[in-house]
C-alpha positions as CSV (number, residue, x, y, z in Angstrom):
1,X,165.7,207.8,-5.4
2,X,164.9,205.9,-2.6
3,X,165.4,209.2,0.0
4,X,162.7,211.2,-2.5
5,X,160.7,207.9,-1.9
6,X,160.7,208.1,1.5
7,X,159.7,211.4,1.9
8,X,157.2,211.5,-0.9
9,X,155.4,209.1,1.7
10,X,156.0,211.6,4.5
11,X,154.6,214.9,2.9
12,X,151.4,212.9,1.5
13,X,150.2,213.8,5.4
14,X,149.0,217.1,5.1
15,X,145.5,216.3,5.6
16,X,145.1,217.6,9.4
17,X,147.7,220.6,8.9
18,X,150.1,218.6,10.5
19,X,153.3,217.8,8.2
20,X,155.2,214.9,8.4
21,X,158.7,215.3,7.2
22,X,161.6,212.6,6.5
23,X,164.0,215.9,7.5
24,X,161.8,217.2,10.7
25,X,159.3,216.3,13.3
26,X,156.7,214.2,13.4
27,X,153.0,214.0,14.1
28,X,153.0,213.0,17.3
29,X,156.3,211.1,18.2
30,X,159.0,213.9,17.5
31,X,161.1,212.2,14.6
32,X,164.6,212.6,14.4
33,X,166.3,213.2,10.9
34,X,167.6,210.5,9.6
35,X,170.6,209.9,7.5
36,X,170.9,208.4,4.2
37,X,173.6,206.4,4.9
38,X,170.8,204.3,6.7
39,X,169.4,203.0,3.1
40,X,172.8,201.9,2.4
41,X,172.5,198.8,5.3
42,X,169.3,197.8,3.5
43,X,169.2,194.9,0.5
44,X,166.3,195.4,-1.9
45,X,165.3,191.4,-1.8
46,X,166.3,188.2,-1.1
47,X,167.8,188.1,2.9
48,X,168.9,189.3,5.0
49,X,167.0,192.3,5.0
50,X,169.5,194.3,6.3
51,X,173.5,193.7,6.3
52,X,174.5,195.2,9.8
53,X,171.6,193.9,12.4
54,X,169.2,196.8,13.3
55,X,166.9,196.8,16.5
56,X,163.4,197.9,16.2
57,X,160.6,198.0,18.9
58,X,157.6,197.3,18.4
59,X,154.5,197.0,21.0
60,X,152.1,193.6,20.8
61,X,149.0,191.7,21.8
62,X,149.1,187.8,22.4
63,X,147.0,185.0,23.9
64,X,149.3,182.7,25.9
65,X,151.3,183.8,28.7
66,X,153.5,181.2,28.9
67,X,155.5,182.4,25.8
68,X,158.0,185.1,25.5
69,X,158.2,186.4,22.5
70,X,161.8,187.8,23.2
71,X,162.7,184.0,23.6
72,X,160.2,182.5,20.9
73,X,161.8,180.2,18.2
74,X,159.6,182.1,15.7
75,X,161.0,185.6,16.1
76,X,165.1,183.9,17.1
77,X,165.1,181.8,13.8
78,X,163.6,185.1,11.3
79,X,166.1,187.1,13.3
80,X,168.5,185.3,11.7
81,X,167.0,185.1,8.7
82,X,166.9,189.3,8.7
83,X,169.8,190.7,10.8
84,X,166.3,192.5,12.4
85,X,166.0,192.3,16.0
86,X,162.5,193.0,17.5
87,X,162.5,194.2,20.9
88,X,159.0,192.7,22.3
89,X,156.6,194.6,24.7
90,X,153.3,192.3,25.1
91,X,150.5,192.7,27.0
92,X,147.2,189.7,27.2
93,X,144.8,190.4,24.6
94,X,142.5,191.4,27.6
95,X,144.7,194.3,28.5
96,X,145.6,195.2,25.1
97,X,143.1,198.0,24.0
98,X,144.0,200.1,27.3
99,X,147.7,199.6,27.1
100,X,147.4,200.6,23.2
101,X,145.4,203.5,23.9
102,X,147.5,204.8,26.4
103,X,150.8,204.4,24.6
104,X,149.0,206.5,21.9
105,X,147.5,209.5,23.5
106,X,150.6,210.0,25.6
107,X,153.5,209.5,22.7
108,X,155.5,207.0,24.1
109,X,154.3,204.5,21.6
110,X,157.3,202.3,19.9
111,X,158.2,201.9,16.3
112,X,156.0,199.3,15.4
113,X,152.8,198.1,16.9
114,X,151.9,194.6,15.9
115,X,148.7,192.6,16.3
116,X,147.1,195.3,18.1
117,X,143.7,195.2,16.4
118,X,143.9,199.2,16.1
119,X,140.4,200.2,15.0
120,X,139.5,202.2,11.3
121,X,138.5,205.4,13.2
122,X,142.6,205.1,15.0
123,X,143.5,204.3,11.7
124,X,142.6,207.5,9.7
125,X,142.8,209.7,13.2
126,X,146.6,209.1,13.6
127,X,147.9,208.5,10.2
128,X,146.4,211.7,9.2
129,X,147.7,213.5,12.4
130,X,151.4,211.7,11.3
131,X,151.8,209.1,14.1
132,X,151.2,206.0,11.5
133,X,153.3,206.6,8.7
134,X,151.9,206.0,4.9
135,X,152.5,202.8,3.5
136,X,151.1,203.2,-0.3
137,X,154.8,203.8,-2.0
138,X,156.7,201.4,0.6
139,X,154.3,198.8,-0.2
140,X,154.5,199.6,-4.0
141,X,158.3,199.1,-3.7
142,X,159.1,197.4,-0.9
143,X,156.3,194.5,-0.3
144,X,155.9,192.4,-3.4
145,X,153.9,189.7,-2.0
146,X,151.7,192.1,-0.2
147,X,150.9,194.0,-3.3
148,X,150.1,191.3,-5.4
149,X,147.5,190.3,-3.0
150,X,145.9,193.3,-3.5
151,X,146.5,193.2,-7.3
152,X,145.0,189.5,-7.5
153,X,142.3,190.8,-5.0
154,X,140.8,194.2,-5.9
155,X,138.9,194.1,-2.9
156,X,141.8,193.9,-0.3
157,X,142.5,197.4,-1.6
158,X,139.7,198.6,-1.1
159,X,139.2,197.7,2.3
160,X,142.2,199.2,3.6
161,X,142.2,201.9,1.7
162,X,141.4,204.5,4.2
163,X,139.0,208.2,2.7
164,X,142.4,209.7,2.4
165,X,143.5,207.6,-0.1
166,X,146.7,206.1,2.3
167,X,147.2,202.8,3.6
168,X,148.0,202.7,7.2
169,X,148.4,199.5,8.3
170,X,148.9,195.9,7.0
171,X,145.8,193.3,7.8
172,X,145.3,189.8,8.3
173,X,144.0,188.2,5.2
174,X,142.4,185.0,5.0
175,X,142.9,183.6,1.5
176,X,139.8,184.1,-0.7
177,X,140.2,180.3,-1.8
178,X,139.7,179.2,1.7
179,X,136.0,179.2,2.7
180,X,136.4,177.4,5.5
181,X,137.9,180.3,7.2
182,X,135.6,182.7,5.7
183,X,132.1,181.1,6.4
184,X,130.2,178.1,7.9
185,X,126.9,176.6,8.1
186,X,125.6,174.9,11.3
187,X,126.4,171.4,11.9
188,X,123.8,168.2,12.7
189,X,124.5,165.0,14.4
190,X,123.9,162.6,11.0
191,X,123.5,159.9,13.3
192,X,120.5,161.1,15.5
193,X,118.9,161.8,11.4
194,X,119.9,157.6,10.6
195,X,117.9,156.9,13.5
196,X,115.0,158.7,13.2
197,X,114.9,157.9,9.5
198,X,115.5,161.4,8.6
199,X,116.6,163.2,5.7
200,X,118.7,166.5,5.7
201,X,116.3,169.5,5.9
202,X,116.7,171.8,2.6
203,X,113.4,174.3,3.9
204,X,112.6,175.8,6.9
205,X,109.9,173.7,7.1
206,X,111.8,170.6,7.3
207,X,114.3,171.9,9.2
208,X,111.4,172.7,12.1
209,X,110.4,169.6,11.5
210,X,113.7,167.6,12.0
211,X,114.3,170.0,15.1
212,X,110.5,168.5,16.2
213,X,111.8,165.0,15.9
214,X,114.9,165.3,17.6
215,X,113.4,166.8,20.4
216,X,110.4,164.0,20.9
217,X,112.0,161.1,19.0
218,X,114.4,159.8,21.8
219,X,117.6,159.6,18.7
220,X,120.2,159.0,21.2
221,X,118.1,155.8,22.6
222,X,118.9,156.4,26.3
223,X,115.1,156.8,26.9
224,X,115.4,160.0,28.5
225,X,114.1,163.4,26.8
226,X,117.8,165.1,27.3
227,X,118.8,166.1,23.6
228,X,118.6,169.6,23.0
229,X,117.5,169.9,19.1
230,X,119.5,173.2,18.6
231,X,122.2,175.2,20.3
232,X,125.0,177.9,19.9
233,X,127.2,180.3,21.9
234,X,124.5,183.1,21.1
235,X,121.9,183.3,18.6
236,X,123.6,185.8,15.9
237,X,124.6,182.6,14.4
238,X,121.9,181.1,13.4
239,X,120.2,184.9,13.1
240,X,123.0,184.9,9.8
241,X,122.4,181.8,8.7
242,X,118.6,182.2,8.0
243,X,118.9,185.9,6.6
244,X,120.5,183.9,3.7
245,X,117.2,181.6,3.4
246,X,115.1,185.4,3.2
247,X,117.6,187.0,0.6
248,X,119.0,189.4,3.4
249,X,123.0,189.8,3.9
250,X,123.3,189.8,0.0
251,X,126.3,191.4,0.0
252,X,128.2,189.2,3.3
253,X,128.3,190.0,6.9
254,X,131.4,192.8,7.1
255,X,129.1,195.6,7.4
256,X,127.0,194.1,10.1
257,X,123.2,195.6,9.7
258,X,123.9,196.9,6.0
259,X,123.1,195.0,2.3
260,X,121.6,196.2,-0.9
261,X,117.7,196.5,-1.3
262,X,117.6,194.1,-5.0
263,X,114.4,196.4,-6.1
264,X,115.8,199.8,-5.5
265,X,119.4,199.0,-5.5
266,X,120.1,201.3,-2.4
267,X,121.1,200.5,0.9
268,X,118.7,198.4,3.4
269,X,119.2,198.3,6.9
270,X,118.4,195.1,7.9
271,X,117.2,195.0,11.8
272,X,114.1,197.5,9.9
273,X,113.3,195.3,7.3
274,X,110.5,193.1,7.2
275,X,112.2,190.1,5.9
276,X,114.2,190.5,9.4
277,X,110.9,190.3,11.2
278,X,110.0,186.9,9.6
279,X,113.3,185.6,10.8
280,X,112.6,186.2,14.6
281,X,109.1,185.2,14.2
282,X,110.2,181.6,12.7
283,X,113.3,182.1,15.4
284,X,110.5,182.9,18.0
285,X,108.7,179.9,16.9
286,X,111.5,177.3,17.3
287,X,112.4,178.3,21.0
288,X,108.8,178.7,22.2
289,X,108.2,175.2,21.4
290,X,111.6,174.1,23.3
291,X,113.5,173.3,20.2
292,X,116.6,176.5,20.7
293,X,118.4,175.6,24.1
294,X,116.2,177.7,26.4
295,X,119.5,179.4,28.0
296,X,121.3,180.2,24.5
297,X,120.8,184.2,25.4
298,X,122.8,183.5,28.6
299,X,125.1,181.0,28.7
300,X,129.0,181.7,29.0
301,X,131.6,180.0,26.8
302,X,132.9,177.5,29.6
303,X,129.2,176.6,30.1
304,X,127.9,175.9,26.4
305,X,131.5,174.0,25.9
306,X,131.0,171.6,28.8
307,X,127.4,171.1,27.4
308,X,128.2,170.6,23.8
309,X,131.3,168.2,24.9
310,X,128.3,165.9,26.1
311,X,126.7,165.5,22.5
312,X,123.7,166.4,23.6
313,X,123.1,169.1,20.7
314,X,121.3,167.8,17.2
315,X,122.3,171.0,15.7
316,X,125.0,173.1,16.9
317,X,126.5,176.6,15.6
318,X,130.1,177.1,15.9
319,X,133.5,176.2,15.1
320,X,133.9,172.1,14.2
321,X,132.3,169.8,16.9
322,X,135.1,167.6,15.8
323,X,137.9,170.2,16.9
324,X,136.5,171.9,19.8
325,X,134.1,169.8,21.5
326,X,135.6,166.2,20.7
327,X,132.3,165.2,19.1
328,X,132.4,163.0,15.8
329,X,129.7,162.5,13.4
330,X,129.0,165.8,12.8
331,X,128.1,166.9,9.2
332,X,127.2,170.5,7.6
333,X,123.8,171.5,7.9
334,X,122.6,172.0,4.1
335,X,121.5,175.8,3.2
336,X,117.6,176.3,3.7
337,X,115.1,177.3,1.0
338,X,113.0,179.9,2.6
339,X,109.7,181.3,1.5
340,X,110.7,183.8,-1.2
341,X,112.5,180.7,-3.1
342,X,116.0,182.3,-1.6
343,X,118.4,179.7,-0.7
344,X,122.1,181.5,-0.5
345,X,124.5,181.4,2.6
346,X,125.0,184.8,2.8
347,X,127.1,184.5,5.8
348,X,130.0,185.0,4.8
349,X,132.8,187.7,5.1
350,X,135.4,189.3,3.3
351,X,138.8,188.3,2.8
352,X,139.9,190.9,5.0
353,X,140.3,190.5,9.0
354,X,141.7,193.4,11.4
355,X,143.3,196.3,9.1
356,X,145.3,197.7,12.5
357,X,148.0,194.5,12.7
358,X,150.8,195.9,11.5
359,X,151.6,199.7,11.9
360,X,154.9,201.6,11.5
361,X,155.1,204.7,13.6
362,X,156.8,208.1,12.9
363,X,159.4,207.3,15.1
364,X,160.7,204.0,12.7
365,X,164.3,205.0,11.3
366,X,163.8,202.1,8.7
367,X,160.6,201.6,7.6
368,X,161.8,200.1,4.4
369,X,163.5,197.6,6.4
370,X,160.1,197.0,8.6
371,X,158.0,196.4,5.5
372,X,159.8,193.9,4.3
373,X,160.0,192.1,7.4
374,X,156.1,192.5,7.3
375,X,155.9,191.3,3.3
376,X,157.3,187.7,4.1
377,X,154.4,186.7,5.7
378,X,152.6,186.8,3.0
379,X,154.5,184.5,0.7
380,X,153.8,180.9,0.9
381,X,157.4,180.6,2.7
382,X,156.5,183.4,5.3
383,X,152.9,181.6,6.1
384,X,154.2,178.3,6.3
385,X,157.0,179.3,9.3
386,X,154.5,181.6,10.7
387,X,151.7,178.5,11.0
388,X,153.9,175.1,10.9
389,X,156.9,176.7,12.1
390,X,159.9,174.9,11.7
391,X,160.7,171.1,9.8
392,X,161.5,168.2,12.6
393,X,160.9,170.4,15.0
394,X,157.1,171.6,15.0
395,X,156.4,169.7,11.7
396,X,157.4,166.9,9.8
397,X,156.7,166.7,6.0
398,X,154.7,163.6,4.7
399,X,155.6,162.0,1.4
400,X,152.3,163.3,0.0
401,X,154.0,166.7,0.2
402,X,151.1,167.5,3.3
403,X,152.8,169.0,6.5
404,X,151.9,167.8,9.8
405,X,152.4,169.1,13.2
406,X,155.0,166.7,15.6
407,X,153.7,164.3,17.8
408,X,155.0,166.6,20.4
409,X,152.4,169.4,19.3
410,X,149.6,166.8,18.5
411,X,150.1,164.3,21.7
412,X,152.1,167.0,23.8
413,X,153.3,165.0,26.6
414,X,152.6,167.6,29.2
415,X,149.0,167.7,28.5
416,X,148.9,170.7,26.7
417,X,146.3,171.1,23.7
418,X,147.6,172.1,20.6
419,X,146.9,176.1,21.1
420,X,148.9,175.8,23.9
421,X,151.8,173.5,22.7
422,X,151.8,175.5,19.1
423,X,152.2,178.5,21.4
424,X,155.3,177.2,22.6
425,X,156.9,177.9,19.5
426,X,154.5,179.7,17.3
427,X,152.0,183.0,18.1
428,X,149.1,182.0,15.6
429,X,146.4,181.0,17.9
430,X,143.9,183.0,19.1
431,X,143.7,184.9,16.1
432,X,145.4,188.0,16.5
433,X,148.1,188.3,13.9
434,X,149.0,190.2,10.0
435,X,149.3,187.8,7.4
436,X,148.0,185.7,5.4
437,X,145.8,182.2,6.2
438,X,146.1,179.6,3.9
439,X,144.5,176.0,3.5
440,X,147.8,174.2,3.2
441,X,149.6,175.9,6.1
442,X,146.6,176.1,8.6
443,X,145.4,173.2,11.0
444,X,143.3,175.0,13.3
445,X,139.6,173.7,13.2
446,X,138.9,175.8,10.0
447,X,141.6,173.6,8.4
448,X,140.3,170.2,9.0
449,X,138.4,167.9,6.3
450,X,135.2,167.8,7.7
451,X,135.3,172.0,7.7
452,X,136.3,171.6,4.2
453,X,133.5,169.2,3.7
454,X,131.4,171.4,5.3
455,X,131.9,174.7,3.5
456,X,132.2,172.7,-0.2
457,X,128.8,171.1,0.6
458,X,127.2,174.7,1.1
459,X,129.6,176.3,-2.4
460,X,126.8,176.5,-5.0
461,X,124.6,178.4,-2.7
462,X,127.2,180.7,-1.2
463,X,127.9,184.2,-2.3
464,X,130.5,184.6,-5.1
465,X,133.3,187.0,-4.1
466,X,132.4,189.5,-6.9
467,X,128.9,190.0,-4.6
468,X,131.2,190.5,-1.5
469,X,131.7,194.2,0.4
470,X,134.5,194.7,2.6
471,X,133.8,196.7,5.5
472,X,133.5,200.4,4.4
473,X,135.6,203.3,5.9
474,X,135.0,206.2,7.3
475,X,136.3,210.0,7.6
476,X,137.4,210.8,11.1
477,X,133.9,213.3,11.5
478,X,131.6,210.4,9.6
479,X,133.0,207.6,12.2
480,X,132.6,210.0,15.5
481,X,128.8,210.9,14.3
482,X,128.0,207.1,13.6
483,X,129.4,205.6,16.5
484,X,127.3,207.6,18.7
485,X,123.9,206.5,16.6
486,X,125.9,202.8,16.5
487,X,126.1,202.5,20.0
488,X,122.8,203.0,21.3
489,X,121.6,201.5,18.2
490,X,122.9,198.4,18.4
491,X,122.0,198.2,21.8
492,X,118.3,198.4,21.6
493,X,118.7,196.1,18.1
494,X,120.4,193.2,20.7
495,X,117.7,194.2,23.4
496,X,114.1,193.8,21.2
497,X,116.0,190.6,19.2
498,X,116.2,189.0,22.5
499,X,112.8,190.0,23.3
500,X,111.0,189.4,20.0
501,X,112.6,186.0,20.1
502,X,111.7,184.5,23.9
503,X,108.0,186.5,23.5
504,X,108.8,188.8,26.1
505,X,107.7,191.4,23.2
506,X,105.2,190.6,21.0
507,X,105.2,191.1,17.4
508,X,102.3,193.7,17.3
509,X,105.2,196.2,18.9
510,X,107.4,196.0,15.6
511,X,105.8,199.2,13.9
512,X,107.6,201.1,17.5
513,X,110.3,199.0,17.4
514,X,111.2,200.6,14.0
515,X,109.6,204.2,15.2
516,X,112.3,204.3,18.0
517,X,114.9,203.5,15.4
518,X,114.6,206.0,13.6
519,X,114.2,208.2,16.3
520,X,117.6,207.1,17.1
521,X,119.6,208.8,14.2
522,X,118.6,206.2,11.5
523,X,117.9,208.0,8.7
524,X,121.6,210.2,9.4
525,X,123.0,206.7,9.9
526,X,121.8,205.4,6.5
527,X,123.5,208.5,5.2
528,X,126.8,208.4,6.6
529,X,126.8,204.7,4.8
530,X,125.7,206.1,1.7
531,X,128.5,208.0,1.0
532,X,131.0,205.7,2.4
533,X,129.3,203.3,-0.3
534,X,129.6,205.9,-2.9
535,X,133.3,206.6,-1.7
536,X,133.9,202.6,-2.3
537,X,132.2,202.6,-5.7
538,X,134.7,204.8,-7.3
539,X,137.8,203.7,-5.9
């Protein structure tokens, strides 16, 4: 049963022309036959996965040089968990899309590629062609934690779900019960507020007004006019937050420039819509009159880090002060009323990160094997090594039941911060990784009570996941036609924002703005998302 299993998967990939068989060669990688004495090595549940250890290789992206994976506690201790050897080949993150890329085009890829962030339009190209191997019956028999994800969670489905109908690849999830991870408002000094005996701004109006204060008030008392009322690592940050306060992004952020028009119930494209233009024109407002850090267009991450490590930001956009900069006393900024009476926090995504983390090639042997090594990282067991790592040795267990990272992570004694000391041990940070995040098991800056705080103060104005779109997919011909209208799109969107915002366009240019838009491939653009939409509805 399990042979006809295995090739059931196999023949689904007809799609292209190109056959993938269990008994023949594959799409891209030449597949031996395999026997089925091989099933025979392999238990069902419970560990070890397999009886007699098996090797697999497998190709990856990480953050931190200083670890190698080959030697990493992590992937020693599950190898004896498993009997399943992984035989590492990292590259830097920085490196990793040309490395990947290359691998692929010229077949010498490995059996697995893991945390390789392989884009949606790789995705369908290769699993149709018969390089990434079909993972809807291996995950129906094979990866019960996985599959009641996407039982509990109709949209994780969905998402990876490719036009094909197969699932290619395993994704990072971040748990829907964890907002932290999914969405955040800006945060505010509280104290520069007490001082200038101000109360949280719930409009726009007050919130220019608040901005005013702190910019002439003098709230840090030094008698110098050095506090910069807002600032952020770009201004797409606060861009999101406002579209929420003029009913925009009402369906989340994962498809970028597209929501739902609430009149005529079809798509909207956002950058065209005039709703968007009273956003930069209130943006255009705040940093005319010196209340947006005059160089948040242009200044690097090192450079609005230092900065923000000085307090000298009233309101600030990213990641907790608390965690990154070292700044107490920040709080969450509340969500903003704006002139239509919408006050929602529409920024927010889906429960779905990178689809392309975990990918079994053609030229696996024992993909069985491989998705259950994948499947125990999403159990609570599975995220808890994967984040905490290992008891008295990264983490010690309070009698609360909480888990907390050694003093060795938290005070490393080398000087390391805890990225960098986790990393030691553990791959999680950075980001790149299949799994699932959880509240209980994560203490990045997402994890800590104020970010809770922060997220639970903005709750009853933040989309409910029933309102929430994944990021639609695309047919291999839809994706190549919209990527060329995406690109230049997107770059003439970033462009006239950036203009429309410092005045070096003015307003009465918006009708042309929109013109060369659709001049652009818009209306072909809407299109393409149309049907993806209507592909999405019914599945």
């Amino acid at each position: 049963m399990r042979r006809r299993a295995w090739c059931s998967l196999a023949l689904s990939v007809t799609l292209t022309g190109t056959l993938l068989s269990a008994c023949g060669g594959g799409g891209g990688g030449g597949k031996a036959e395999r026997d089925d004495s091989i099933l025979d090595n392999l238990n069902e549940t419970g560990m070890p996965i397999v009886n007699e250890p098996i090797t697999m290789k497998a190709f990856a992206g990480k953050f931190f040089a200083s670890a190698d994976w080959n030697n990493l506690m992590l992937w020693q201790e599950y190898e004896k968990m498993t009997n399943l050897h992984m035989e590492w080949d990292t590259v830097q993150v920085e490196t990793l899309t040309e490395k990947r890329n290359l691998l692929l085009a010229g077949g010498d890829y490995p059996e697995l590629l893991y945390a390789t962030a392989v884009s949606k339009p790789d995705l369908i190209r290769y699993g149709t062609e018969g390089v990434f191997l079909p993972l809807n019956d291996l995950i129906e028999e094979y990866a019960p934690n996985f599959k009641k994800l996407m039982d509990d969670y109709p949209i994780v489905k969905k998402g990876i779900t490719m036009p094909d109908g197969n699932i290619y690849s395993f994704p990072t999830i971040r748990d829907p019960e964890f907002m932290a991870v999914r969405t955040r408002t800006p945060w505010m000094k509280k104290e520069w507020l007490d001082n200038l005996g101000l109360q949280e701004p719930t409009t726009l109006d007050e919130f220019y007004n608040v901005l005013k204060q702190i910019k002439e008030g003098d709230p840090n008392g030094n008698g110098q006019a050095d506090e910069i009322p807002y600032g952020a690592l770009g201004i797409s940050q606060l861009l999101d937050f406002l579209k929420g306060s003029f009913g925009l992004n009402n369906h989340g952020t994962a498809n970028v420039h597209i929501d739902e028009d609430p009149e005529t119930k079809k798509l909207r494209f956002i950058p065209a819509d005039p709703r968007y233009k009273e956003i930069l024109e209130y943006t255009n407002k705040l940093y005319s009159e010196g209340l947006i850090d005059k160089e948040i267009l242009s200044l690097k991450t090192a450079e609005f880090t230092a900065r923000a490590s000085e307090g000298v930001y009233g309101f600030v956009s990213n990641v907790n002060p608390e965690s990154i900069f070292n700044q107490q006393g920040y709080i969450g900024m509340p969500v903003l009323e704006g002139p239509y009476g919408d006050r929602k926090n529409t920024a927010i995504g889906s429960p779905l990160g990178n689809l392309g983390q975990f990918i079994i090639t053609d030229k696996n042997q024992n993909p069985e094997a491989a998705v259950r090594w994948m499947d125990y990282f999403y159990s609570d067991e599975g995220a808890r090594m994967f984040f905490m790592g290992f008891k008295d040795v990264t983490y010690k267990e309070q009698p609360s039941g909480e888990l907390e990272y050694t003093d060795e992570i938290i005070n490393n004694p080398k000087g390391l911060n805890l990225d960098q000391a986790v990393s030691q041990y553990l791959i999680w940070p950075g980001g790149y990784y299949p799994g699932i995040i959880k509240h209980k098991f994560f203490k990045g800056a997402e994890g800590r009570p104020s970010s809770i705080e922060n997220t639970t103060k903005a709750l009853p104005y933040t989309l409910k996941d029933e309102e929430i779109w994944p990021a639609f997919n695309f047919t291999t011909e839809e994706q190549d036609e919209l990527t060329t209208i995406q690109s230049d799109l997107d770059i003439f969107i970033e462009e006239m924002r950036d203009k429309f915002i410092t005045g070096a366009a003015s307003f009465s240019e918006w009708d042309d703005y929109v013109q060369k838009m659709e001049k652009m491939g818009l209306e072909r653009y809407m299109k393409i998302y149309e049907t993806a939409y209507e592909r999405y509805q019914k599945q």
